[in-house]
C-alpha positions as CSV (number, residue, x, y, z in Angstrom):
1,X,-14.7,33.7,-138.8
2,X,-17.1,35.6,-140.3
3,X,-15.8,38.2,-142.5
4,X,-16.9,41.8,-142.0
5,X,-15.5,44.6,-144.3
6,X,-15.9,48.3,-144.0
7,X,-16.3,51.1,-146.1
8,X,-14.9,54.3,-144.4
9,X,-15.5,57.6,-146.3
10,X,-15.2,61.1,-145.3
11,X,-18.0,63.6,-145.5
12,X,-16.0,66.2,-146.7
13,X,-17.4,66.6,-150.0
14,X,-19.2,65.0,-153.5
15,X,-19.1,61.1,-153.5
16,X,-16.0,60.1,-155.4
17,X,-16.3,57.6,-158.4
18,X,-12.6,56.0,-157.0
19,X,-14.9,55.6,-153.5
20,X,-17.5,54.5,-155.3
21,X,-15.3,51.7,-157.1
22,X,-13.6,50.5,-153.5
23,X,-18.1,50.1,-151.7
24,X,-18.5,48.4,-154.6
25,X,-15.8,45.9,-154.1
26,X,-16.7,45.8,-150.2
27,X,-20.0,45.2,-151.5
28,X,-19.3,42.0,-153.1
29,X,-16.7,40.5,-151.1
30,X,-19.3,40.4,-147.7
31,X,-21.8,39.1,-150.5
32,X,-19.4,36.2,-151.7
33,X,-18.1,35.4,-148.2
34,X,-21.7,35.7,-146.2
35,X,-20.0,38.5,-144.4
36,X,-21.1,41.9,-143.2
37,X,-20.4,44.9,-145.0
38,X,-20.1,48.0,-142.4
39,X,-20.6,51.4,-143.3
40,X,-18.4,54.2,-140.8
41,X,-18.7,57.6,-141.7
42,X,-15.3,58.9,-141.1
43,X,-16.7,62.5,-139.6
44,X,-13.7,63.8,-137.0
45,X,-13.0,66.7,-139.6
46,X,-15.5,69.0,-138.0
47,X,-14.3,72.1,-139.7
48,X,-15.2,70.1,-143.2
49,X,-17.7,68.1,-142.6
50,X,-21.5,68.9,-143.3
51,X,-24.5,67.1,-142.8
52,X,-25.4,67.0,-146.6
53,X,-22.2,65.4,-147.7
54,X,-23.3,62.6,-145.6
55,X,-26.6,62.3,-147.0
56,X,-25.1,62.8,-150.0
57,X,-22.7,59.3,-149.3
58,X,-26.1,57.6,-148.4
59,X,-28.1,58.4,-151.6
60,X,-25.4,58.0,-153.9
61,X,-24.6,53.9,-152.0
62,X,-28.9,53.8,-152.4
63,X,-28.6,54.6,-156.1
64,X,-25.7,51.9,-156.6
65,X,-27.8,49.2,-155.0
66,X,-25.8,49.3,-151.3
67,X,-28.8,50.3,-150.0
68,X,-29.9,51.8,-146.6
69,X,-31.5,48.7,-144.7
70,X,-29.1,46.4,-146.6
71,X,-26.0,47.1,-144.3
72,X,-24.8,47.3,-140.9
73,X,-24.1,51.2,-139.7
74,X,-23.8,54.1,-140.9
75,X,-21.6,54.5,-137.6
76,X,-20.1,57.5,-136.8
77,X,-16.0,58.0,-136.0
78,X,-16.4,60.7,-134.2
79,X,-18.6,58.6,-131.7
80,X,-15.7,56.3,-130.6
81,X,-13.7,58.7,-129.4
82,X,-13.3,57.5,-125.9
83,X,-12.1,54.1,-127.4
84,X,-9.6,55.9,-129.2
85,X,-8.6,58.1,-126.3
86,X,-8.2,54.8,-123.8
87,X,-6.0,52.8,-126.6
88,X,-4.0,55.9,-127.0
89,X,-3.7,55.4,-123.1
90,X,-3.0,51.8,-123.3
91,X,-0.3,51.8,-125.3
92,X,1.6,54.9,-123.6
93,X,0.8,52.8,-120.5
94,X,2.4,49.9,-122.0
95,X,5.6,51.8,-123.2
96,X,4.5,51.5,-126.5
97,X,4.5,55.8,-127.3
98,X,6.1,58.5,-126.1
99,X,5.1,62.4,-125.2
100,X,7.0,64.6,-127.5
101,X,7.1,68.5,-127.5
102,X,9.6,68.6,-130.8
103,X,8.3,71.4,-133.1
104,X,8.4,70.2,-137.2
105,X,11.1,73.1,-136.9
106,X,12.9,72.1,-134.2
107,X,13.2,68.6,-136.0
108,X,14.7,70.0,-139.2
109,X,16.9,72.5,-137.0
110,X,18.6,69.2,-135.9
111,X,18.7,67.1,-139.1
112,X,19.4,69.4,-141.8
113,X,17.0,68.2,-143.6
114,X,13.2,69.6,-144.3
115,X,12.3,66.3,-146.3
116,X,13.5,63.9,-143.1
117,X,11.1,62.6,-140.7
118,X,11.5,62.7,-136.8
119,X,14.5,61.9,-135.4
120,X,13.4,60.0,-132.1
121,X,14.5,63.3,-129.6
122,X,11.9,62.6,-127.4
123,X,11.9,58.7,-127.2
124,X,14.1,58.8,-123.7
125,X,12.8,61.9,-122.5
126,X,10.5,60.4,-120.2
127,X,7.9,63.6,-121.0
128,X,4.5,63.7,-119.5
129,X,1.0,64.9,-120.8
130,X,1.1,68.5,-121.5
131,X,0.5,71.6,-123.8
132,X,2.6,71.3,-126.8
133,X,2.9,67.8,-126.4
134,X,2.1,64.6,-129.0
135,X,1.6,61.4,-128.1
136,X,4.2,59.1,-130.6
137,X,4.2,55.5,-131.2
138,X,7.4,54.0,-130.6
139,X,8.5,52.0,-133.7
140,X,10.3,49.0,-133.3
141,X,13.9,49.8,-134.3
142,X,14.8,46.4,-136.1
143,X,13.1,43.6,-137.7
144,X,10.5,44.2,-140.5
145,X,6.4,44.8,-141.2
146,X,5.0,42.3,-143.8
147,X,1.8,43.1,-144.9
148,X,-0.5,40.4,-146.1
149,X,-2.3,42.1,-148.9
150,X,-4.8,39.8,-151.1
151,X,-4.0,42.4,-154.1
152,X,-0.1,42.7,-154.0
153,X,1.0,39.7,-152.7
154,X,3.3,40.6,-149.5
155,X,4.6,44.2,-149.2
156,X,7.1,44.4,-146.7
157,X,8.7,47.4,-145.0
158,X,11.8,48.0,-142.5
159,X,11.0,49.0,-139.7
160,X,13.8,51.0,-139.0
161,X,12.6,53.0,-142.2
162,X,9.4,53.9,-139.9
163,X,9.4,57.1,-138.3
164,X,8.1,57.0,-134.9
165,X,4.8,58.4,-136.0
166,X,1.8,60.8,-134.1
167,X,-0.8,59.0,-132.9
168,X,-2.7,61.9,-130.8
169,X,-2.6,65.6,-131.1
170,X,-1.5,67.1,-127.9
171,X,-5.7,67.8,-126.4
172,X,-5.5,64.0,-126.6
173,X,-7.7,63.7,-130.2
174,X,-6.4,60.9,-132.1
175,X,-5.3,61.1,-135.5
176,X,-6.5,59.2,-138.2
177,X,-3.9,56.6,-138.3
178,X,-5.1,55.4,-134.6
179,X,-8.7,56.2,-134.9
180,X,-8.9,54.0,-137.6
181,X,-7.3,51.1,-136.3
182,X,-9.4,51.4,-133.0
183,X,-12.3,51.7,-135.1
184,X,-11.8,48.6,-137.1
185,X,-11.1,47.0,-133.9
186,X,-14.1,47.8,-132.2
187,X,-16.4,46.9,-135.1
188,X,-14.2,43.4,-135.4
189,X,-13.5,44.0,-138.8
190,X,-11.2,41.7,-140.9
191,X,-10.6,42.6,-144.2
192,X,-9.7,46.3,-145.0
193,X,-10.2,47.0,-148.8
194,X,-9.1,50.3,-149.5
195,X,-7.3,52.2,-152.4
196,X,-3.7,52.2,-152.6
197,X,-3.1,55.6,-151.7
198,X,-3.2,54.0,-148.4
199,X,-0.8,51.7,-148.7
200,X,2.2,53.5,-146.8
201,X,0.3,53.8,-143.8
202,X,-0.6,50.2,-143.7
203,X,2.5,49.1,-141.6
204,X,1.8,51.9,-139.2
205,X,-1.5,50.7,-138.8
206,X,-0.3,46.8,-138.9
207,X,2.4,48.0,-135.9
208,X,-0.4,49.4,-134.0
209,X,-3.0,46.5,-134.2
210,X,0.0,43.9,-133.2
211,X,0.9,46.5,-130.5
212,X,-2.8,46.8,-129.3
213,X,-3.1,42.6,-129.3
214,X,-5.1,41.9,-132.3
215,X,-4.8,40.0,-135.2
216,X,-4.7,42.4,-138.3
217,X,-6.8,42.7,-140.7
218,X,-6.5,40.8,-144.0
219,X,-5.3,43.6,-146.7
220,X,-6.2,44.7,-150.1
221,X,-5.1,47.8,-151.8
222,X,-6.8,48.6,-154.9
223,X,-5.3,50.5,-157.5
224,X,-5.5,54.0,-157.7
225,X,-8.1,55.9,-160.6
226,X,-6.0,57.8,-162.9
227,X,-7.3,60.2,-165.8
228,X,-6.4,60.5,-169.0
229,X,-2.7,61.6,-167.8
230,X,-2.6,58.8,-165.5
231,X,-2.9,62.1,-162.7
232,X,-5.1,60.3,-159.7
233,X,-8.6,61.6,-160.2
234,X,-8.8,64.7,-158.2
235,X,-11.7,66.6,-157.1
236,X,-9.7,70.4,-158.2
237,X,-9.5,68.9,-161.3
238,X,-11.4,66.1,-163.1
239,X,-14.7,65.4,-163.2
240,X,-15.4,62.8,-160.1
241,X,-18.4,63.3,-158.2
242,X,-21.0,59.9,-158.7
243,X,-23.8,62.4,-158.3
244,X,-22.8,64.2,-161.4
245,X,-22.8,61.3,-163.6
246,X,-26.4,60.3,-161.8
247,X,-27.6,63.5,-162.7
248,X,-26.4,63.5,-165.9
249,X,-28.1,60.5,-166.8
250,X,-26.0,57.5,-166.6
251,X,-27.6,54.5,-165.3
252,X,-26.7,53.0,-162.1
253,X,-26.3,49.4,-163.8
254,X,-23.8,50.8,-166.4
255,X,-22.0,52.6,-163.8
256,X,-21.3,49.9,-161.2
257,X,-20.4,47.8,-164.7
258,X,-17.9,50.2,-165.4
259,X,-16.4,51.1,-162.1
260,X,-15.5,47.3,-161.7
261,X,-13.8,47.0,-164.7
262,X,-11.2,49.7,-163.0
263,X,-8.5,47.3,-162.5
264,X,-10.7,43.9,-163.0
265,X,-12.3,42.2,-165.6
266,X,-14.9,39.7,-166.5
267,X,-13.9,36.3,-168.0
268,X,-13.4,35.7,-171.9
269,X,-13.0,39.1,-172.5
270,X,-16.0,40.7,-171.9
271,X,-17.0,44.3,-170.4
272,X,-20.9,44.4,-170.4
273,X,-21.9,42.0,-168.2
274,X,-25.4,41.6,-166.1
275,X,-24.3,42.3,-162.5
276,X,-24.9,38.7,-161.1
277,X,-21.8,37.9,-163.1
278,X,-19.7,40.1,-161.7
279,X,-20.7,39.3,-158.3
280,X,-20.0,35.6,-159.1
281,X,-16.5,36.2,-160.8
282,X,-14.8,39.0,-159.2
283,X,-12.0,38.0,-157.1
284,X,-9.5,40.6,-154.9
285,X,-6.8,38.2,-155.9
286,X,-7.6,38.7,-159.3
287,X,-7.4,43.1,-159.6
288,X,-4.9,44.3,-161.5
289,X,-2.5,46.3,-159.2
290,X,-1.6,49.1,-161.7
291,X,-3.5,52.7,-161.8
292,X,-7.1,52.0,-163.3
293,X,-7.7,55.1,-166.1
294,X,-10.9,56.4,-165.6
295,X,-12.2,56.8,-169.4
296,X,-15.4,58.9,-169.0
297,X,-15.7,58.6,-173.0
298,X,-15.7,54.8,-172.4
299,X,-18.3,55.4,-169.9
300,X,-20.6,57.6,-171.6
301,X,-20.5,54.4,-174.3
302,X,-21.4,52.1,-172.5
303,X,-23.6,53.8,-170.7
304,X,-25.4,54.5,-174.1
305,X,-25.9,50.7,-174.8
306,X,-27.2,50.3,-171.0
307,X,-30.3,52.8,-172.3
308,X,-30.4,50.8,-175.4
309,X,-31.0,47.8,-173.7
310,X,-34.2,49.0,-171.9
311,X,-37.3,48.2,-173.2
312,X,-39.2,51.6,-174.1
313,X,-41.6,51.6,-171.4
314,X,-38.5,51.4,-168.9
315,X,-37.0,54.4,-171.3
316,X,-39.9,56.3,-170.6
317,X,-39.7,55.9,-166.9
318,X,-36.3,56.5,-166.1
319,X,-36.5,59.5,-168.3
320,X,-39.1,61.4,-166.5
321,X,-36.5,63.6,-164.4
322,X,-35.1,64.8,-166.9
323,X,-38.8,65.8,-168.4
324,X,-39.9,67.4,-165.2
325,X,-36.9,68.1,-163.0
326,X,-36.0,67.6,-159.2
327,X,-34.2,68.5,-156.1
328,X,-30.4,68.0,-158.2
329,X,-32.0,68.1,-161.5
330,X,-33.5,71.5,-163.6
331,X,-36.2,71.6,-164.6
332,X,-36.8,71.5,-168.8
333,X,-37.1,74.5,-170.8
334,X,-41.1,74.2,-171.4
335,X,-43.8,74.8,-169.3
336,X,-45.1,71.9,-167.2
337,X,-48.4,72.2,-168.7
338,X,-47.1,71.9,-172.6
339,X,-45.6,68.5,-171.9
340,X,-47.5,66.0,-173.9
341,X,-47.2,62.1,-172.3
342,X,-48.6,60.8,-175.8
343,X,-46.5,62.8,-177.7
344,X,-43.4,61.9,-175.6
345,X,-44.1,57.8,-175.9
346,X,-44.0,58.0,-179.8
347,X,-41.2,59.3,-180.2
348,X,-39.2,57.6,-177.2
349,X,-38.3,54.7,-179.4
350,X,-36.4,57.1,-181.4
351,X,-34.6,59.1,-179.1
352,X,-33.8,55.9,-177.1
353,X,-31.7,55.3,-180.1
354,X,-29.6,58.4,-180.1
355,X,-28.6,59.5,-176.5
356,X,-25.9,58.4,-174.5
357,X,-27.1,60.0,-171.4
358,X,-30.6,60.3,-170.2
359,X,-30.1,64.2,-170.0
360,X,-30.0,64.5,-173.3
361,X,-33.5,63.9,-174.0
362,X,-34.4,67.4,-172.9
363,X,-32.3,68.5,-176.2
364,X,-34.3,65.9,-178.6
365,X,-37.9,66.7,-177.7
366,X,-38.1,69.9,-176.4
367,X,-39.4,71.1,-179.4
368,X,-42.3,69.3,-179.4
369,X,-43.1,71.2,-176.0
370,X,-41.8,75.0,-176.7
371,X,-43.9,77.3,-178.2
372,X,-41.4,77.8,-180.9
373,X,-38.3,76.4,-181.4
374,X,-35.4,77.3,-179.7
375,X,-32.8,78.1,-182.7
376,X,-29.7,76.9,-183.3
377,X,-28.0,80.3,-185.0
378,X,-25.2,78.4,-186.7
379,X,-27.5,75.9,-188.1
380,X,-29.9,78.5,-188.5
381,X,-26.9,79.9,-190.9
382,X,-25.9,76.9,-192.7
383,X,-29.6,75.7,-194.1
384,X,-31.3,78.6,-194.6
385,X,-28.9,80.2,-197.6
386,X,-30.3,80.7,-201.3
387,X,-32.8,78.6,-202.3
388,X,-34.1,78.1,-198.3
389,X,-37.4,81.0,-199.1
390,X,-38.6,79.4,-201.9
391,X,-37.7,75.4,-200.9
392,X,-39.9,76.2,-197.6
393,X,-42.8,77.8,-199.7
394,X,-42.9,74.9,-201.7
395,X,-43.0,72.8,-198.3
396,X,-45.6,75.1,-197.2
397,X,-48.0,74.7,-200.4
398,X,-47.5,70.9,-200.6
399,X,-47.5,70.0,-196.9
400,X,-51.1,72.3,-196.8
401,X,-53.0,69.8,-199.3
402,X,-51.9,67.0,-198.1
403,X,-55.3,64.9,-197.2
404,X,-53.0,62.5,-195.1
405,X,-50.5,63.5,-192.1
406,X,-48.1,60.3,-191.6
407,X,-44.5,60.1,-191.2
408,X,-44.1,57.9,-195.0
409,X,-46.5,60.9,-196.7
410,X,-44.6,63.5,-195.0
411,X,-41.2,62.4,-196.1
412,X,-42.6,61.5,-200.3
413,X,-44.2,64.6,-200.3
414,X,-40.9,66.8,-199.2
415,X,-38.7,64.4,-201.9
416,X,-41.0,66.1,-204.6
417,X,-40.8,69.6,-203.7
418,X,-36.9,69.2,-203.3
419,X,-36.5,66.8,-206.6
420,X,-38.8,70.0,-208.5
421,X,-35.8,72.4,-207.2
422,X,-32.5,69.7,-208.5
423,X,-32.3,69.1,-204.5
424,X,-32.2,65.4,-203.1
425,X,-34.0,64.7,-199.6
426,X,-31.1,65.2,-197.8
427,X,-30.9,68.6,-198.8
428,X,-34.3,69.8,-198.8
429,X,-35.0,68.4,-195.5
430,X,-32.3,70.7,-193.8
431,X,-33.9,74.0,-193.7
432,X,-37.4,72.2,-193.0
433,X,-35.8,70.3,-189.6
434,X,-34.4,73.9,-188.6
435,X,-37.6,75.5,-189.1
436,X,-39.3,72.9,-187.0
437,X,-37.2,72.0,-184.4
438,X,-34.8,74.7,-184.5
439,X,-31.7,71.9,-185.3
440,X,-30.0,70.2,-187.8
441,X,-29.8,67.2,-185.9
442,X,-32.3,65.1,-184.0
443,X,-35.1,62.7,-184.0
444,X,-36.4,61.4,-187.2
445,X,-37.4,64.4,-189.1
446,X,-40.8,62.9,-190.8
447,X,-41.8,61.0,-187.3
448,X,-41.4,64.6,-185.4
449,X,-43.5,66.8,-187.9
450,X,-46.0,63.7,-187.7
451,X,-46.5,64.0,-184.0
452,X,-46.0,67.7,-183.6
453,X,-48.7,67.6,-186.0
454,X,-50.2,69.9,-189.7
455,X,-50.7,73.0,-187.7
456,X,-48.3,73.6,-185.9
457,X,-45.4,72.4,-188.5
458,X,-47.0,74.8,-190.8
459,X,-47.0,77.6,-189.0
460,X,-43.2,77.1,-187.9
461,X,-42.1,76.6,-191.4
462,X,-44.2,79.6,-192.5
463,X,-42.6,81.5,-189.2
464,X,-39.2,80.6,-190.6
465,X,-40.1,82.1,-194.4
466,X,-41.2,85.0,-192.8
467,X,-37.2,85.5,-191.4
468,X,-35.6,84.8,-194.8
């Protein structure tokens, strides 16, 4: 058998990180097996769906490394509907659903109960096609549904406990419990990883594949991706769309690192691992079955020792959106024409060191590429108090003879006009940084006034003395 797995989202929306967790997964298992990995866009929602969501689905997979080319599909649900139509016929043929024209409030009219599930009115009614009229699967009324799941072990469920559930709206459309399952059929797939959320509609789906004379699938229900409440991640409410992270500035590597760590984990206790370890370790068998928390501080850390691990040519380069902008990302603050390549490279090894996310490099340069700093008012407030006028005319005086411009000179020469005033470094360099770069944090502050270079530090520092 050759395995074939699918990954089935719904264009309805931002790519989800929990999604993006579950291709992964796929992803891996075809790898490990030889199998397939199938992509079906899940697009019957025509009142949701939008063209850019599903480009949107494609990119994001591209930037993960699941990449156009690499898989079979994207297929379409919506383009199987006549399969879906002709099982729905098969099995009313069969005996195996019912026509039912019961109204949710004509159901809890009879039961008493609005929390109850249908009562089976219509199983003996012997009702045709027609308008008002759902097409049910008839549920076997004893015996029990074991599902074979490589994740938790061998759920199994009643099957008297199963309602006798829709399987196609009364214009004949099949819901997604049925579409599904014909779907998975008709691409021969045979392992369904999915998120546990899905769980309860597994021995629906199991009921319908034994009633439709195939072989179900081979299970496994990941757990679900919680935040910091252990809430599942929702769109309303937490921040869980993969293109935000990408166009924040987190690397794809640290990303698919972290997202397999939801509810797995490398051997010997180890997080940060190159991904050909993961793909040779990672077993279904072996994912934790309890809600994965989704720690975006965790994230953002590791994603900073991802950009620490690049050498600084590869910093440079995967910077550059951020420096010029794109379709998803703004463009920075300067003008196109002020950005400096040179100036950029020597001082990349230094901002390498700081950010967690590649966005923030806009933040840590921009000043060498402004016409005048863009101020910080509250640090603006804190360095330049007494003593700031006449600490930055002694800068002034002493940077102005200086016969040498180097980072070492810079930072001697600045220790003497602050020692002259009782102030160590430390605090004579504060009201010089905001002057200059508008912060009081940021790059090196003797490596920046080295590459921004004598005439234009002078003038920002005289600027500044000018406000005070």
């Amino acid at each position: 058998m050759t395995v074939r797995v699918r990954f089935a989202p719904s264009p309805t929306g931002m790519f989800h990180v929990g999604g993006a967790r579950t291709a992964l997964q796929d992803w891996i298992y075809a790898k490990q097996h030889g199998g397939v990995f199938v992509l079906r866009v899940e697009d019957t929602d025509a009142a949701r769906n939008r063209p850019e969501w599903t480009e949107g689905i494609l990119s994001a997979l591209d930037w993960l490394g699941i990449e156009r080319g690499s898989y079979e599909g994207p297929y379409f649900q919506s383009a199987y509907a006549d399969e879906q139509r002709a099982a729905a016929g098969r099995l009313y043929d069969a005996g195996r659903a019912y026509y039912c024209d019961c109204t949710r409030e004509m159901v809890q009219a009879r039961t008493g109960n609005s929390y109850s599930g249908y009562d089976g009115f219509c199983r003996d009614r012997e009702l045709g096609p027609g308008e008002g009229r759902a097409l049910r699967f008839r549920t076997p009324d004893e015996g029990e549904t074991k599902v074979v799941d490589l994740v938790r072990g061998e759920p199994t469920f009643e099957n008297a406990k199963i309602e006798d559930f829709v399987i196609a709206r009364a214009d004949g459309s099949p819901v997604f419990l049925l579409a599904n399952v014909v779907d998975d059929i008709t691409m021969g797939i045979t392992h369904v990883i999915r998120a546990e959320e899905h769980l309860p509609n597994t021995p629906k789906q199991q009921l319908l594949w034994d009633a439709l004379g195939v072989k179900p699938p081979v299970w496994a229900h990941v757990p679900v991706v919680v935040n910091e409440k252990r809430q599942k991640l929702s769109k309303r409410r937490d921040k869980v769309a993969l293109e935000a992270y990408r166009d924040e500035g987190y690397l794809a590597d640290a990303m698919r690192n972290y997202l397999m760590l939801l509810g797995w984990a490398p051997s010997n206790d180890r997080e940060i691992v190159p991904w050909s370890v993961i793909e040779d370790e990672f077993r279904l068998e072996d994912v934790n079955p309890s809600p994965a928390f989704f720690d975006e501080k965790k994230l953002r850390a590791f994603n900073g020792e991802y950009i620490r691990a690049l050498s600084v040519d590869e910093f440079i380069l995967a910077c550059q959106p951020w420096l010029t902008g794109t379709a998803t990302i703004p463009a920075p603050p300067w003008d196109p024409a002020s950005f400096d390549a040179s100036a950029f490279a020597a001082v990349a090894p230094f901002a390498q060191t700081r950010v967690a996310v590649l966005s923030e490099i806009v933040a840590n340069v921009d000043f060498l590429f402004l016409a005048s700093p863009a101020i910080d008012e509250a640090a603006w407030a804190k360095a330049m108090k007494d003593g700031a006028a006449d600490l930055l005319d002694g800068a002034v005086a002493a940077y102005s003879a200086l016969t040498s411009w180097d980072a070492e000179t810079l930072k001697n020469t600045l220790e003497e006009v602050g020692a002259a005033r009782g102030l160590k470094l430390g605090k004579a360099q504060a009201p010089v940084r905001v002057a200059v770069t508008g912060r009081s944090v940021g790059l090196p502050l003797f490596e920046s006034l080295a590459v921004l270079g004598r005439e234009r530090t002078l003038a920002r520092i005289s600027a500044a003395r000018a406000q005070l």
